[in-house]
N, C-alpha and C positions, 0 to 999 in steps of 0.2 A: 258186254257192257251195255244198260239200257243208254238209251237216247237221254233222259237228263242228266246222269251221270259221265256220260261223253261231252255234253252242252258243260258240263262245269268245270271237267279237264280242259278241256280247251280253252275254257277261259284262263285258264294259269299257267297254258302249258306255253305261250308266244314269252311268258316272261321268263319260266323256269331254264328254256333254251336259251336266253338270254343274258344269264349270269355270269359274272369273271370266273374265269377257272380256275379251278382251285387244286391242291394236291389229290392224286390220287382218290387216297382212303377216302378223303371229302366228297369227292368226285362222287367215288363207290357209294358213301353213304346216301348223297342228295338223290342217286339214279332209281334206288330200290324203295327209297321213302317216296318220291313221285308216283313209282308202280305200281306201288300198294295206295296211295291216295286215288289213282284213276281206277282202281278194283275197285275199292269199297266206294267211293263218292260219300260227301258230306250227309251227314245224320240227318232224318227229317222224323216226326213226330209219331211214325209208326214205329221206330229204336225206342225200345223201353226203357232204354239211358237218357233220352232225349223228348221220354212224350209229352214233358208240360212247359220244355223251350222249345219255338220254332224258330231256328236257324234262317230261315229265308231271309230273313233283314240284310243280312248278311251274306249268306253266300249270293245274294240273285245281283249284287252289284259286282263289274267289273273289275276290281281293286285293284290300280297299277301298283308294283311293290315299291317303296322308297330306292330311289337309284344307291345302288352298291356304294362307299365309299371305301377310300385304304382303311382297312381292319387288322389290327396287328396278326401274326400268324398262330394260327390256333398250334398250343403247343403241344409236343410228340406227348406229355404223360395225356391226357385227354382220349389220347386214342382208344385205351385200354376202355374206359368209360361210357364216352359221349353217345348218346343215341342206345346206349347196351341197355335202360333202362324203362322208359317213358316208352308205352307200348303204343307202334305202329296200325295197329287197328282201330286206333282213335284216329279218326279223317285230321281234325287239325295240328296233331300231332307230326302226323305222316308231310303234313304242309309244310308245315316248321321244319320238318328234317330238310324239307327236299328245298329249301332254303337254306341253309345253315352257311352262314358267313359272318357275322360279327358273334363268334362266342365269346360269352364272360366266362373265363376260367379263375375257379379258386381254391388253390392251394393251400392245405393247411398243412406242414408237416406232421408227423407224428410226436407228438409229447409237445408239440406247441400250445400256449395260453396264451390267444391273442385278447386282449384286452378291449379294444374301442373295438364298436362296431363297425363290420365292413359296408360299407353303404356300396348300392346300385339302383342306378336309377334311368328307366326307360320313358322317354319320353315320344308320343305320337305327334305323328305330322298330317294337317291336315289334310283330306281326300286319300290317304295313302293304306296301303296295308303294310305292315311292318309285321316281323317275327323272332322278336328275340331269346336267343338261346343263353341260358344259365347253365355252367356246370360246378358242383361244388364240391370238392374234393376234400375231405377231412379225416387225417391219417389216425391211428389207432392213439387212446388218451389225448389225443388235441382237445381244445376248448376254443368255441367262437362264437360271435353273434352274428345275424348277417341281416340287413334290414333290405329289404327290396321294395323300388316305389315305381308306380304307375302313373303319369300323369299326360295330359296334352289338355289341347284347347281345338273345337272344332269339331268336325267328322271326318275319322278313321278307325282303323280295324286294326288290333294290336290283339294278337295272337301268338303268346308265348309259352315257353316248355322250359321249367327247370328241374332239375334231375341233381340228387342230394344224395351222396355216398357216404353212411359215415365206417371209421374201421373198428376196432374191439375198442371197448372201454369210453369212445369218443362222447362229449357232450356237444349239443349245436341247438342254440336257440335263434329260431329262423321267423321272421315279420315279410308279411306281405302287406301293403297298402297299396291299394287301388282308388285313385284320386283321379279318374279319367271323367273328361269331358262327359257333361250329361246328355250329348249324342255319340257321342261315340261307341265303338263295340268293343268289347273286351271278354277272350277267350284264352282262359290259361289252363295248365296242368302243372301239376305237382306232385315228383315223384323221389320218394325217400327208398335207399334201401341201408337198412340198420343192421349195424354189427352189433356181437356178439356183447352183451353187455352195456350196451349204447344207451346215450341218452337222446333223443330226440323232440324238439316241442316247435309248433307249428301256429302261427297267428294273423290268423287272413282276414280281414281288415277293409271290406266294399262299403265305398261310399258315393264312386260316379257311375259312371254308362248308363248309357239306354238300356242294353244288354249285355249281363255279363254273366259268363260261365266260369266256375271255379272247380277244377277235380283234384282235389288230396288225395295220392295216395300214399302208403306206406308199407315196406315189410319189416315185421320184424324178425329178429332172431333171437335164440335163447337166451333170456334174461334180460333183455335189454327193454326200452320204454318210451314211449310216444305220449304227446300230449297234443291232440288235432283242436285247436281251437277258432270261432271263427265269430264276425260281427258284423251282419248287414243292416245298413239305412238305406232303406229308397223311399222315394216318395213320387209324384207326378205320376208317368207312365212305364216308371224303371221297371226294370225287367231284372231281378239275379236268381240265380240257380248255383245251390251250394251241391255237389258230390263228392262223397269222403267213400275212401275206401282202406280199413285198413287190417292187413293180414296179416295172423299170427300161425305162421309156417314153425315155430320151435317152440317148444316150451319153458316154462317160465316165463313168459314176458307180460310185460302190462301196459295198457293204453287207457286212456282217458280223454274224453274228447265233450266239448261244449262250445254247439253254438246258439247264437239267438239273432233273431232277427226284430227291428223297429220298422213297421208298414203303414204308411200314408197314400192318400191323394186315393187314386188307380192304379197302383204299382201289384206288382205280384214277384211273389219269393217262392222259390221251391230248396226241397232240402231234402238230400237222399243221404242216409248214411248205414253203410257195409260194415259188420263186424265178420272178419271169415276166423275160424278157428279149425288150424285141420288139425286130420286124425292125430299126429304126430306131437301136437301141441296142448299136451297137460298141463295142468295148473296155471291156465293162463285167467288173468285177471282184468277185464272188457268193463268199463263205464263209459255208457255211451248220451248224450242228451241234449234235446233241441227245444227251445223257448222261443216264440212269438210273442209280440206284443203287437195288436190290431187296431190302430187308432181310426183308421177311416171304414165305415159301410161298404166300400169300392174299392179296397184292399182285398189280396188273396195270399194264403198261404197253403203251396201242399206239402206235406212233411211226410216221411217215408222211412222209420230207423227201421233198419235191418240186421236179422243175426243168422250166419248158416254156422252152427256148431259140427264139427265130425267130433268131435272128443267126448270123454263124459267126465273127467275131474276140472272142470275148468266151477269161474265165477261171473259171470255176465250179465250185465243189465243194462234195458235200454229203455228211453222213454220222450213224450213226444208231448209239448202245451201250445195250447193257443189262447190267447187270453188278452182282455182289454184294461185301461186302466178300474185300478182300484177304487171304483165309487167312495168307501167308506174309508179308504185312507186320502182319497181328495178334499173331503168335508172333512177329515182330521186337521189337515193341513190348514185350509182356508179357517175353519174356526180359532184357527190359533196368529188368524191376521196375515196371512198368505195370498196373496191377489190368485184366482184361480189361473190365471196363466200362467201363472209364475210357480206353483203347487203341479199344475200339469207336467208342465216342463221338466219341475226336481223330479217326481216319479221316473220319466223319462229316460233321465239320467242316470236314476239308481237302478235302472234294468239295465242298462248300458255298461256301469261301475264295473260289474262282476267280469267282465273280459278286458275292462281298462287298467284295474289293478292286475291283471298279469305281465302287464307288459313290462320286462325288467330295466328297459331305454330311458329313463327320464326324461329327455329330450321329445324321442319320438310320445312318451306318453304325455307330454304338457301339450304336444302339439294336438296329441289327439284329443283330448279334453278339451283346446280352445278350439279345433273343431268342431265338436260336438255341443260346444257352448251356441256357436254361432249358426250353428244347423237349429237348433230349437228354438233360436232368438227370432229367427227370420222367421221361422214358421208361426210365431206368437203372433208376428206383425201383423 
C-alpha cells in the first residue's frame, strides 16, 4: 500500500470501526468493501476513467460520516442482491459498501403495475459525508417508475450507489435529479442489470455541485432495451463528469442513449460513453449520442463516445457535437421582435426540450421546466 493511499484509509478507517453492528452478512459485506477501498485507494488523474475529474477536492478533506441513526432492518430478500452488482473496484463504490446502513430497498413483485411514482429522496447535511445505498428490486413483468432526488444546502459529500435488477419481461422508468448545493460534491453510480426481454430507460438530470460524478452502467440481456439518457447545466466553476457504460452480453438487445450538456461561466463537463458489444451478442442495435452547447469562451467540454464491438452482425452508431448558439436563428428570432435575451434564452431552452419531453412524470417535468425557466432568467439578469 503506497503512503497516500494509507494516508486516506486512515482517514476513514477511525469512522468505519466505529459503526453500529449490524447482522452478520452486513458485517461480511462492509469488511471486504473496506479491503478492497484500502487496496485500490481513491482515483487520481493518471485512472483513465478519471483523467479530466480530479478527485482531490474531495478526497483531501477529512469527511466525518453523518452519525448512524435507527435505520429500519435491511430485509432478508436484499441479500440475494445488494452489493452483488455495483463493482467494487470503483474506490467510491467500495466506500458506500463499507458503509452500508440505511438501505432503500424496493420491492416490486412480479406482474405488479405500480402506477404513482416511487419517490426517494436524499438529502445532504452540511460538513458531513453521507452514502446512500438504493436497492431496487423489480420482479419479472412488473411495471414502475422510480424518481430519485438529490438535494442539500451547504458543503458535503454525498456519495451514493444504486443497484437496479430488473426480471424477464419487466419495464422501469428510473429519474435521477441532482439538485445539490452548488458546493457541494456529489459522487454516484448507477448500476442496472436487465432481464431477459426487459425494458429499461434511465434519466439523469445534473443541475447542482461544485463536483459531480455520474457512472451509468447497464447490462443487458437478450432482447431486452435501455434507454441511458442524461442533462447537464453548470455554470460558474461547476465541475460534472458524465460515464455511461453500457453492455450488451446477449443478443438481440437495443440501447439508445442521449445526452447533452448547457456550459457557462468557467464550468467544465466531461462525457465518456462505452458501447461493449461481445462476441455472443448478434443483432444488437447501439445508438449512441452527446450534444454540447457552449455559451461561454471559459467553458470546457471533453466528450469521448466509445465502441468496442466483438460481434459482426450487429448496427452501431455513435457521435459526438460541440456547438454554440445559432447566430442566424438568433437574428431570426430578434427580427421578428424578440428582445435578444429573451431569443438567447428560447434557443436555450429548445436544446434543453429534447431530454425534457422524455420525461413521462408530469410533475417532475413542470418542475423541471420551471427550473430551467428560472436557471436562464437569472442568468439574463
Amino acid at each position: 500500500m503506497t503512503s497516500a493511499v494509507a494516508e486516506q484509509t486512515g482517514a476513514w478507517l477511525d469512522a468505519f470501526t466505529k459503526q453500529p453492528a449490524a447482522e452478520p452478512w452486513i458485517q461480511a459485506l462492509r469488511a471486504e468493501a473496506f479491503g478492497r477501498f484500502a487496496e485500490v485507494g481513491f482515483p487520481t488523474t493518471h485512472n483513465e476513467e478519471w483523467r479530466f475529474t480530479n478527485v482531490a477536492p474531495v478526497t483531501r478533506v477529512s469527511w466525518p460520516v453523518r452519525p448512524a441513526f435507527k435505520a429500519d432492518p435491511i430485509p432478508a430478500s436484499a441479500q440475494q442482491h445488494l452489493a452483488k452488482h455495483a463493482s467494487l473496484d470503483n474506490a467510491f463504490v467500495a466506500l458506500n459498501t463499507a458503509f452500508l446502513h440505511d438501505v432503500r430497498v424496493i420491492n416490486v413483485p412480479r406482474g405488479a403495475v405500480v402506477e404513482a411514482p416511487i419517490e426517494i429522496t436524499y438529502e445532504g447535511t452540511e460538513g458531513f459525508a453521507t452514502h446512500p445505498r438504493t436497492l431496487i428490486l423489480v420482479g419479472a413483468d412488473a411495471h414502475c417508475t422510480i424518481v430519485e432526488t438529490y438535494k442539500g444546502t451547504g458543503t458535503y459529500f454525498t456519495n451514493a450507489v444504486t443497484e437496479v435488477v430488473l426480471g424477464d419481461g419487466a419495464v422501469v422508468d428510473h429519474y435521477k435529479v441532482q439538485q445539490e448545493s452548488t458546493s457541494a460534491f456529489h459522487i454516484a453510480t448507477l448500476q442496472a442489470s436487465i432481464g431477459r426481454s426487459a425494458a429499461f430507460s434511465s434519466h439523469s438530470i445534473s443541475l447542482g455541485g461544485a463536483l459531480t460524478r455520474n457512472d451509468a452502467n447497464a447490462i443487458l440481456s437478450e432482447g431486452s432495451d435501455a434507454s441511458i439518457n442524461g442533462l447537464y447545466i453548470c455554470n460558474g466553476t461547476q465541475h460534472v463528469d458524465n460515464h455511461t457504460s453500457i453492455d450488451h452480453a446477449k443478443p438481440h438487445a437495443t440501447s439508445h442513449e442521449l445526452y447533452k450538456g448547457i456550459l457557462d461561466g468557467k464550468s467544465y463537463a466531461v462525457f465518456n460513453g462505452k458501447i461493449i458489444v461481445r462476441q455472443d451478442a448478434q443483432k444488437t442495435d447501439s445508438k449512441q449520442t452527446n450534444k454540447n452547447l457552449v455559451l461561454s469562451d471559459e467553458a470546457t467540454i471533453n466528450t469521448k463516445p466509445e465502441l468496442q464491438i466483438w460481434a459482426d452482425d450487429v448496427r452501431c452508431t455513435h457521435g459526438a457535437t460541440i456547438g454554440q448558439l445559432d447566430s442566424e436563428m438568433l437574428f431570426y428570432l430578434q427580427s421578428r421582435g424578440i428582445g435578444k435575451t429573451d431569443a438567447r434564452n428560447l434557443l436555450i431552452y429548445a436544446f434543453a426540450q429534447d431530454i425534457v419531453d422524455r420525461i413521462k412524470v408530469p410533475s417532475l417535468r413542470d418542475s423541471l421546466e420551471r427550473i430551467l425557466f428560472e436557471k436562464f432568467h437569472e442568468h439574463s439578469e
